[in-house]
PATORLO-415584 format. One line per field, with one value per residue (C-alpha): x, z, y; residue in three letters. Coordinates in Angstrom, 2 decimals. Each point is the difference from the previous one (the first is absolute). Layout:
% PATORLO-415584
X c(X, ...)
Z c(Z, ...)
Y c(Y, ...)
r c(ALA, ...)
END
This chain:
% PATORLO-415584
X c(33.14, -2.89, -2.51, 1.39, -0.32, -4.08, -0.53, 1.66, -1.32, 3.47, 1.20, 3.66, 0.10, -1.85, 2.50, 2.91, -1.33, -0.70, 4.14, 0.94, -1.52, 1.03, 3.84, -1.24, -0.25, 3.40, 0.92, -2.94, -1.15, -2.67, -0.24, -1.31, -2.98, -2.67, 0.39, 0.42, -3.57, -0.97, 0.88, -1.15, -3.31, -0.05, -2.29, 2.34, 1.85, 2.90, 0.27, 0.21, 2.60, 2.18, -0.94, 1.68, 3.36, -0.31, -0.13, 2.87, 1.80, -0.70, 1.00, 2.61, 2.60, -1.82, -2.25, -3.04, -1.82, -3.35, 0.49, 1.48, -3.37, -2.11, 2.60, -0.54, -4.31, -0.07, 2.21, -3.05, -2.89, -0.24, -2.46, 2.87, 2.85, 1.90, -0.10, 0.40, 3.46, 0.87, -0.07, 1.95, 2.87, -0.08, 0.92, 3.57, 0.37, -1.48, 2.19, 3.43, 1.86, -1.70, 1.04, -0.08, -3.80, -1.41, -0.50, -1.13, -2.75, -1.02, 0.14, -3.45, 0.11, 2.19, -2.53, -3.02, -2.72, -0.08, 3.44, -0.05, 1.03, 2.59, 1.29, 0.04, 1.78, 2.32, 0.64, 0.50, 2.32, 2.09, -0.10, 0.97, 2.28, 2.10, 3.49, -0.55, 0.13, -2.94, -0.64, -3.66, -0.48, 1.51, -1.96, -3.35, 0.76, 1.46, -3.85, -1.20, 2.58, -2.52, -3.03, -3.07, -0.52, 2.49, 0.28, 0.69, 2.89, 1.21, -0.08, 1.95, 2.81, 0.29, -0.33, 2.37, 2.65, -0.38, 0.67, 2.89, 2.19, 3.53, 0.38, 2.00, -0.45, 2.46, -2.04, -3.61, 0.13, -3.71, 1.01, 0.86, -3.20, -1.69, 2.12, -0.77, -3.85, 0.70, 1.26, -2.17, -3.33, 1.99, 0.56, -3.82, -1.26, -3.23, 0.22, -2.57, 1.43, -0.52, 1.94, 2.78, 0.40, 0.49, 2.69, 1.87, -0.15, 1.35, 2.75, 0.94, -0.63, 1.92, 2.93, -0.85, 2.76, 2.30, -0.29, 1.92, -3.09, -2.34, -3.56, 0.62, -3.14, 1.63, 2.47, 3.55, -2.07, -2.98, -2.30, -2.09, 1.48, -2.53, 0.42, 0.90, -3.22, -2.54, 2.00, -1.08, -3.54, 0.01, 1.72, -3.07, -2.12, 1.44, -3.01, -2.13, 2.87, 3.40, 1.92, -0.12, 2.20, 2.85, -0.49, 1.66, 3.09, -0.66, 0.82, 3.00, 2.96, 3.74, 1.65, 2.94, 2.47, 2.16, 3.00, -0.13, 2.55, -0.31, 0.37, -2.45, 2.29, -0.05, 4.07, -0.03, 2.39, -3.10, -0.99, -2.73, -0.39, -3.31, 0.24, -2.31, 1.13, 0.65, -2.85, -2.70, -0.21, 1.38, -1.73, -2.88, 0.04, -1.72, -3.65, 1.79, -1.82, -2.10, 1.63, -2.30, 1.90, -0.36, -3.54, -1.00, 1.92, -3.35, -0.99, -2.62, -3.14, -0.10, -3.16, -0.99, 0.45, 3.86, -0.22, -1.41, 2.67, 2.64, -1.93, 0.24, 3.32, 1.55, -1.95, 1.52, 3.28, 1.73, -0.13, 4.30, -0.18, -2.66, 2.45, 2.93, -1.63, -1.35, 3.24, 1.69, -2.75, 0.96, 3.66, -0.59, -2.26, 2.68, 2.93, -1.45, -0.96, 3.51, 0.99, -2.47, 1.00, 3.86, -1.06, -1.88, 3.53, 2.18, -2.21, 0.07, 3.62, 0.41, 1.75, -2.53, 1.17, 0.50, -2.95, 1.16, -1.61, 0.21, 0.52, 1.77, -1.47, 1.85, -1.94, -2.79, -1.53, -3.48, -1.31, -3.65, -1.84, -0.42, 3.59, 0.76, -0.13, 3.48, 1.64, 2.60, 2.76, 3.78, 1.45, 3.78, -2.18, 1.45, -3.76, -2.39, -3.43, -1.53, -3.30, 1.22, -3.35, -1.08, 0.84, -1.69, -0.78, 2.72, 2.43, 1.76, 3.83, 2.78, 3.35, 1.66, 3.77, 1.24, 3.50, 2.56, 0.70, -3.14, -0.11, -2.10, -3.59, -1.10, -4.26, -2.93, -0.23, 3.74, -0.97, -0.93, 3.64, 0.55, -2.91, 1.09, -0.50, -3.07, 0.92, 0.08, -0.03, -3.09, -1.21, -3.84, -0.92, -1.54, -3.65, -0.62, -1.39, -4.17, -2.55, -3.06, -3.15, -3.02, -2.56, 1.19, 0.22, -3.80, -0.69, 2.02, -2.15, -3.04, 0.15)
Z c(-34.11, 1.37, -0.72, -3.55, -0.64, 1.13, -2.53, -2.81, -2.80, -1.51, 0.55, -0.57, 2.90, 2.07, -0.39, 0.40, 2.87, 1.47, -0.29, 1.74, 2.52, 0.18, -0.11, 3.00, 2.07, -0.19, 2.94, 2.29, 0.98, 2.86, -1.15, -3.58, 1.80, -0.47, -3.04, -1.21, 1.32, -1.21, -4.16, 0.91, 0.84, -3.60, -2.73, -2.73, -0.60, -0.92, 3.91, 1.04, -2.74, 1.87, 3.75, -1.01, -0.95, 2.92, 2.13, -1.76, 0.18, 3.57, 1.56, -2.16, 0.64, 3.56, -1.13, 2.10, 0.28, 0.52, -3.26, -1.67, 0.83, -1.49, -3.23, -0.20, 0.34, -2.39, -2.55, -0.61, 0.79, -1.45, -3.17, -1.54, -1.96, 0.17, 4.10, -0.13, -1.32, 1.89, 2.75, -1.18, -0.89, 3.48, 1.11, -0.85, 1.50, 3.02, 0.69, -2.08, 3.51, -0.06, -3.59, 0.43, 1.43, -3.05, -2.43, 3.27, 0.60, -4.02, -1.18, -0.79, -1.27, -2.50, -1.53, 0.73, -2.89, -0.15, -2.64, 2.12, 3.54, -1.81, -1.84, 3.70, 1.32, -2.37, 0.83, 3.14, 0.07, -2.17, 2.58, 3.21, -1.10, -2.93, 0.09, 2.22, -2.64, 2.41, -1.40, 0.86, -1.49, -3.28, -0.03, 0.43, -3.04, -2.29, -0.77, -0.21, -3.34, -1.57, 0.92, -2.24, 0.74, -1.36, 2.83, 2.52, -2.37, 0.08, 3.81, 0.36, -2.20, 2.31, 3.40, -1.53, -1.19, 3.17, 2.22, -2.50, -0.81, 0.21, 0.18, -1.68, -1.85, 3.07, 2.28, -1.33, -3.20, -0.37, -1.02, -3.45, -0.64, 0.77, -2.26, -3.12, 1.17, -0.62, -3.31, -1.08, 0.56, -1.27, -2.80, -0.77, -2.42, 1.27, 3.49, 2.40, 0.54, 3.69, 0.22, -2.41, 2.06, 3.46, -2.02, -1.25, 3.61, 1.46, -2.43, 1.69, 3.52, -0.07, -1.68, 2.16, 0.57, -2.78, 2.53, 2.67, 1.81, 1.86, 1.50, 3.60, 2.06, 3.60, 1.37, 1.77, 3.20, -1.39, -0.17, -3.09, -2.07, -0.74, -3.90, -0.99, 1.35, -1.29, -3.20, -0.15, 1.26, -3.17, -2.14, 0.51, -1.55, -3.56, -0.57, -0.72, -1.67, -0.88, 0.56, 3.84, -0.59, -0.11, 3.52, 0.76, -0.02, 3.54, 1.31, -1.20, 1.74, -1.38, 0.52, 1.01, 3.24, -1.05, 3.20, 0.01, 2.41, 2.13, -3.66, -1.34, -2.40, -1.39, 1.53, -2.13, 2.72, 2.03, -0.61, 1.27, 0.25, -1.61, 2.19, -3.08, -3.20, -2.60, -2.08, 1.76, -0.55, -3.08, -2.90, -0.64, -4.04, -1.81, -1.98, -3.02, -2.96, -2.89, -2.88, -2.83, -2.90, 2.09, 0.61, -3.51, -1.40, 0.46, -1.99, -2.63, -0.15, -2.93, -2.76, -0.78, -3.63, 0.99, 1.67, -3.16, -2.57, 2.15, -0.16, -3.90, 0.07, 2.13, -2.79, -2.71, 1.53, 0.36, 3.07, 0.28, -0.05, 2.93, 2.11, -0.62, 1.39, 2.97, 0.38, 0.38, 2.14, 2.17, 0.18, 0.47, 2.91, 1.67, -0.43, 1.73, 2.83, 0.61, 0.14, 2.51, 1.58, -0.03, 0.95, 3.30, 1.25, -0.59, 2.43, 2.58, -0.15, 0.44, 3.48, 2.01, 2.19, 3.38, 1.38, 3.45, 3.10, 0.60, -2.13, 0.70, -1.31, -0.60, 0.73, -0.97, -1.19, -0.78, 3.15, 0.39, 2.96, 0.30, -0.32, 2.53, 3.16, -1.19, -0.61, 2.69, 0.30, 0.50, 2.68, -2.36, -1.78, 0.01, 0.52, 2.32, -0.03, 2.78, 0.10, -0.79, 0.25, -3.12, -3.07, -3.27, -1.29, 0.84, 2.87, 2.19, 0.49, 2.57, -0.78, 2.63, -1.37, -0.72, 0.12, -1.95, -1.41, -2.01, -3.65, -1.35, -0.38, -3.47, -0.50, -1.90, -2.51, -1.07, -0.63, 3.71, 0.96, -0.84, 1.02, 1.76, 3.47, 1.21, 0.89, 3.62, -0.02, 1.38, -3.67, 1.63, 2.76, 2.82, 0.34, 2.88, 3.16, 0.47, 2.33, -2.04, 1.55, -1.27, 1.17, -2.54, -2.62, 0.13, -0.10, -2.71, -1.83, 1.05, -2.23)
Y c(-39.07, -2.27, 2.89, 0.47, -3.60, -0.05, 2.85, -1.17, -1.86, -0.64, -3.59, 0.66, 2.75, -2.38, -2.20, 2.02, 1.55, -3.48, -1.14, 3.43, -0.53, -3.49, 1.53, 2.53, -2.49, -1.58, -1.88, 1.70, -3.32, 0.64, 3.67, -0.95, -2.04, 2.58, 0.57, -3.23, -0.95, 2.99, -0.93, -3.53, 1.05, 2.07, -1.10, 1.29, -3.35, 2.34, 1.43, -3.65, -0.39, 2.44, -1.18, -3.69, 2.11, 2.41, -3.47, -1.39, 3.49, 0.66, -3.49, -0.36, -2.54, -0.93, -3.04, 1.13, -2.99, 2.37, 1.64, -3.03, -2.07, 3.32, 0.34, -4.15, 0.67, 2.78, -1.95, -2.66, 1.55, 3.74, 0.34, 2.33, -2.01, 3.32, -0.12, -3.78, 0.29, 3.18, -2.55, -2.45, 2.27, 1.47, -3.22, 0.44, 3.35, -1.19, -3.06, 1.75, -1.30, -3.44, -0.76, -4.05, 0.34, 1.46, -3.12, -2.11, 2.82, 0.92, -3.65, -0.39, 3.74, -1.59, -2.45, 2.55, -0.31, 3.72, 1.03, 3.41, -1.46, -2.57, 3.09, 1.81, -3.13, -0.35, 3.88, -0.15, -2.69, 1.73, 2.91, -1.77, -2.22, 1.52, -0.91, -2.65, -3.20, -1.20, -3.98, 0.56, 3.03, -1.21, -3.31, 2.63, 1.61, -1.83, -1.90, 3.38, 0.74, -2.32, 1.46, 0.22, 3.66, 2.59, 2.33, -2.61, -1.45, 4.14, 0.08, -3.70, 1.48, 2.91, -1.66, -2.75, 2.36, 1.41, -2.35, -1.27, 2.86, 0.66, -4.07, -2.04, -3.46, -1.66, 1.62, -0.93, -1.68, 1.09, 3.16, -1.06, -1.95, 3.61, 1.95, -2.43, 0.23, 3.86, -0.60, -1.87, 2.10, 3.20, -2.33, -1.08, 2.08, -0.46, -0.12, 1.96, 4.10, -0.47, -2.99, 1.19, 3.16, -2.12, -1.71, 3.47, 1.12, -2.83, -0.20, 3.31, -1.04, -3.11, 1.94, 3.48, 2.36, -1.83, -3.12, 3.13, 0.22, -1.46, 0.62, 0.91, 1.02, -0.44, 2.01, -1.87, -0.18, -1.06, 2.84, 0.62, 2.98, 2.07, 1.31, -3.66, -1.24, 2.51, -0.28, -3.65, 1.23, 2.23, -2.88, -2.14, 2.74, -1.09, -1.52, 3.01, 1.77, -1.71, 3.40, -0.93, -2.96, 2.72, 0.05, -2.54, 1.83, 1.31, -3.70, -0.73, 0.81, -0.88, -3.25, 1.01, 0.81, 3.21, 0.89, 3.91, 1.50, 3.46, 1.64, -1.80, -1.38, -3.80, -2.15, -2.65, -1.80, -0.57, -3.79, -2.18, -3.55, -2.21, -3.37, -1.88, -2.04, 2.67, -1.58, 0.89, 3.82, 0.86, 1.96, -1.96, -0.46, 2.59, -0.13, -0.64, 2.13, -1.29, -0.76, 1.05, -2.12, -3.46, 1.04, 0.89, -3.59, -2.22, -2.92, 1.63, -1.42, -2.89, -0.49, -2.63, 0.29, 0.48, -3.28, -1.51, 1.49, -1.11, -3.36, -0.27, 1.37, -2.65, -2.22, 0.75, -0.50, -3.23, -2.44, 0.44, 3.93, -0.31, -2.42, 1.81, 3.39, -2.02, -1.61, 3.53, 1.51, -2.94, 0.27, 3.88, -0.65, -2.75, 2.47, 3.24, -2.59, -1.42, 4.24, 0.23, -2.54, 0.31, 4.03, -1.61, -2.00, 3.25, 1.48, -2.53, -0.36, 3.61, 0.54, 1.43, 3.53, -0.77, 1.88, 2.05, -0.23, 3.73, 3.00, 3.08, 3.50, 3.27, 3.50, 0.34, -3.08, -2.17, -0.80, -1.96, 0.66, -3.93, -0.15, 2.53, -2.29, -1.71, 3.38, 0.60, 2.54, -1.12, 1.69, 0.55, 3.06, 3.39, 0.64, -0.95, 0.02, 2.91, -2.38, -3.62, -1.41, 2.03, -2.60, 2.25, 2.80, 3.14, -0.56, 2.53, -1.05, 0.86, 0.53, -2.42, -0.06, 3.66, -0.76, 1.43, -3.30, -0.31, 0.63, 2.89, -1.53, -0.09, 0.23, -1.23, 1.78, 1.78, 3.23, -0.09, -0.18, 3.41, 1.61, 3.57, 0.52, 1.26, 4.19, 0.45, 3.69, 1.56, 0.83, 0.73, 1.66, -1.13, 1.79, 2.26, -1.27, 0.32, -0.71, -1.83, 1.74, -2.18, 2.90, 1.94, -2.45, -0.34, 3.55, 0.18, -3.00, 0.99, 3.65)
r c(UNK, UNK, UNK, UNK, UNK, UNK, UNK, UNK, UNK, UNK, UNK, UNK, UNK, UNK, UNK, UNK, UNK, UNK, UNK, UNK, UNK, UNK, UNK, UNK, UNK, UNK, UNK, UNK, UNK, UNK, UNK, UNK, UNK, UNK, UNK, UNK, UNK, UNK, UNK, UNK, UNK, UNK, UNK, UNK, UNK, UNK, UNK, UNK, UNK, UNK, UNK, UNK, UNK, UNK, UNK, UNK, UNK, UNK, UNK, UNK, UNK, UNK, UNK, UNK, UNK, UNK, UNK, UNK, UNK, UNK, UNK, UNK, UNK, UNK, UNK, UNK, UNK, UNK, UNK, UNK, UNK, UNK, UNK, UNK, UNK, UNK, UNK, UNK, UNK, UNK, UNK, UNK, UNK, UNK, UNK, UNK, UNK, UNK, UNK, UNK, UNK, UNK, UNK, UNK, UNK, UNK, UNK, UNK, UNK, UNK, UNK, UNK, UNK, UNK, UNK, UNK, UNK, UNK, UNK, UNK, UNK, UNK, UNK, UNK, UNK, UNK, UNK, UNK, UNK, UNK, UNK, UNK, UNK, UNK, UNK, UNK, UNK, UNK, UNK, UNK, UNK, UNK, UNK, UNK, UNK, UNK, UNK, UNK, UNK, UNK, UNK, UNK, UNK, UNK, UNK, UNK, UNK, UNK, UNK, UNK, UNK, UNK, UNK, UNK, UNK, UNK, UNK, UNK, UNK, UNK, UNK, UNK, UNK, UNK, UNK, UNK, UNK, UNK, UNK, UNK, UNK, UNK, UNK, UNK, UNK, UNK, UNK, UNK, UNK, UNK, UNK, UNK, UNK, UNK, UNK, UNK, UNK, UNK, UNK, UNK, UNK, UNK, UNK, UNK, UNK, UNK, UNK, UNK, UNK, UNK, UNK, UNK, UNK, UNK, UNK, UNK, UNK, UNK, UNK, UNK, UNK, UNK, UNK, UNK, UNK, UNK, UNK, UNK, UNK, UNK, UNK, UNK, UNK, UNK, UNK, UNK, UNK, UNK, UNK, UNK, UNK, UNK, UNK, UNK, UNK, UNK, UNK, UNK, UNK, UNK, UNK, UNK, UNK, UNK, UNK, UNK, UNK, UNK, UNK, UNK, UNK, UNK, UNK, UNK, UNK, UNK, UNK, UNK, UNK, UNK, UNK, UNK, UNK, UNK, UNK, UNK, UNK, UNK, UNK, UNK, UNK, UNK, UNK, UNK, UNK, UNK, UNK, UNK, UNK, UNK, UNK, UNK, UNK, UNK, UNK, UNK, UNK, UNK, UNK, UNK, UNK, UNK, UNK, UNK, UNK, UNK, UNK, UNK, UNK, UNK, UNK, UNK, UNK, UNK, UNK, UNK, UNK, UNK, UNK, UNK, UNK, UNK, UNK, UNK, UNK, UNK, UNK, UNK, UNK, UNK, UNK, UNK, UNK, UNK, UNK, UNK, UNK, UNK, UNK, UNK, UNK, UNK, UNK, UNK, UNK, UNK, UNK, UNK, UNK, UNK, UNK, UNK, UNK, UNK, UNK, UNK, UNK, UNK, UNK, UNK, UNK, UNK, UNK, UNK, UNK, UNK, UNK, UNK, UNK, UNK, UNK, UNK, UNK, UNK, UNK, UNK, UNK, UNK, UNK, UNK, UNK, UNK, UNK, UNK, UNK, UNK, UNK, UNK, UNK, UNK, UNK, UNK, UNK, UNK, UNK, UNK, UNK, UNK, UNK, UNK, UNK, UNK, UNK, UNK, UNK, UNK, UNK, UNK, UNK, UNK, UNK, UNK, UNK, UNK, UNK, UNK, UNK, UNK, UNK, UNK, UNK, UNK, UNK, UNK, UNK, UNK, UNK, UNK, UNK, UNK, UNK, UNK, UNK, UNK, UNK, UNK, UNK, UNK, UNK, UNK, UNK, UNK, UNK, UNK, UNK, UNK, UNK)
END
């Protein structure tokens, strides 16, 4: 690939070739070195381009504080803006376990001159710490919404959403300042295309999944998964072609716990307990569509010759005619403020739902992974966890109580009730026994 990319004058293939070998090198760490210095020593600014994603790729997740000083040194001082915010972005792939370092370490990223490297910052924090609600990381981007340039305004609504999604207004009330931001540059008729396609994909992002997902790019134990993270590698490429964005898919993962039992059937009697105030984690409001008609009903622009007929007209009326409109403009105005206001003390007299201090969830249900660590399993199930540390995603259960006493289990959904039996007849036969003999395997290949 290498040799390819030193003969071609193509700067696409260059570039591809560059992020596959940056994917290569997945968690190699030490193994990557060589060729790392290798690309860095390249002229081709789009080598180096790859070598700051093959040293985000390879030490991903570990925080390496030799190739976080080198990613930090390359960041500021390459000639290439390209390489520059490579960098940056590798930032968050580097330190994805060390979420709550990342604005500490990119703060002055943030408020670089260069729009590339606060683009790459505001990338990056979006990487490490999505989900997370991070206060930093939100108080980073939200100056950069207002940037002056247009494609750092695109990357804040990413990183933002981001770092945002699948929360509610309880949880962060932030999140519905950003989804009015979002409808108001998709509203701007005007507005830059780069910015106004940040905001469309961060309308998805924030909502991803039908708010049933989430962006997940560690495993239960902690271990970087490795499709989710080279499909946010490949995410990042959206900026040289927005089809990449579709990536993102890769690194979501449903937000969910579903109880299957040996038959991989779903018992609804299997419940779970959420130890938090029901509040907190339910479905986050929707981005609520654009409603053409309200849009469309704007004052229209006024002449100045209508201002002056108006003018004469009110003229050639009489003083009393003038009052008495004014007069019932007034009482108008006074009347739909003593609705409002009589509509404001209904609503505070409303009795308020006594909000619980735990919830109780039937098979299967919405599950955040932030919400996870309060999830705990009642020991009265039918069903018991076989790993009880395991708190999303699928989970294997064991029929404890098989008594005759128990009623006939019902499952998620009802046409799964009925579902025949499995034959147990031996409808294939079992292939004949066989020595493998690899000598002749080769002869084989090599006519």
């Amino acid at each position: 690939l290498l040799q390819y990319a030193h003969e071609t004058q193509h700067e696409k293939i260059i570039r591809s070739i560059a992020i596959s070998l940056a994917i290569i090198m997945f968690g190699r760490e030490e193994a990557a070195d060589t060729l790392i210095e290798q690309l860095l020593q390249e002229k081709d600014a789009l080598l180096r381009f790859g070598s700051m994603f093959m040293m985000g790729m390879a030490y991903i997740g570990t925080g390496n504080s030799k190739i976080l000083k080198r990613l930090l040194h390359y960041a500021v001082s390459d000639n290439s803006d390209d390489v520059r915010r490579a960098a940056v972005i590798s930032l968050g792939f580097l330190l994805l376990k060390d979420h709550e370092q990342v604005p500490k370490i990119i703060n002055l990223l943030g408020l670089s001159f260069n729009p590339h490297v606060r683009y790459g910052a505001a990338l990056a924090l979006g990487i490490s710490c999505n989900g997370t609600l991070l206060p930093e990381a939100v108080s980073m981007l939200e100056p950069l919404l207002n940037d002056n340039i247009d494609f750092v305004r695109q990357g804040a609504f990413v990183g933002l959403s981001m770092v945002l999604h699948q929360a509610n207004s309880t949880l962060e009330p932030k999140v519905d300042k950003l989804k009015e931001s979002i409808k108001e540059v998709v509203q701007k008729k005007h507005e830059d295309p780069l910015c106004k396609l940040g905001a469309f994909i961060a309308s998805g992002i924030i909502d991803i999944g039908g708010r049933n997902q989430m962006i997940n790019l560690l495993s239960q134990t902690g271990n970087p998964k490795t499709a989710a993270c080279v499909g946010m590698l490949l995410f990042s490429q959206f900026w040289y072609w927005f089809p990449y964005s579709l990536f993102l898919s890769l690194s979501v993962s449903p937000s969910a716990i579903i109880g299957v039992d040996k038959d991989l059937k779903i018992p609804k009697s299997f419940e779970f307990v959420s130890n938090t105030r029901s509040t907190l984690y339910e479905y986050p409001d929707p981005v609520k569509p654009i409603n053409v008609k309200d849009q469309a009903k704007k004052e229209a622009v006024q002449l100045s010759t209508t201002a002056r007929v108006r003018a004469r007209a009110n003229l050639r009326r009489g003083d009393m005619e003038i009052e008495k409109e004014a007069e019932k403009e007034k009482q108008a105005a006074e009347a739909k403020m003593e609705e409002e206001k009589e509509a404001e003390k209904a609503k505070e007299e409303e009795p308020k739902k006594e909000e619980k201090a735990f919830i109780v969830y039937n098979n299967p249900a919405r599950i955040l992974w932030r919400q996870a660590r309060f999830v705990t399993y009642p020991q009265k199930n039918r069903y018991q966890p076989v790993f009880p540390e395991r708190k999303r995603g699928y989970i294997f259960l064991n029929e404890t109580d098989t008594g005759a006493g128990q009623a006939q289990e019902e499952y998620f959904p009802e046409y799964l009730k009925n579902t025949p039996a499995p034959p147990t007849g031996d409808t294939v036969p079992a292939p004949e026994a066989f020595v493998f003999d690899e000598t002749a395997q080769q002869e084989t290949s090599a006519k």
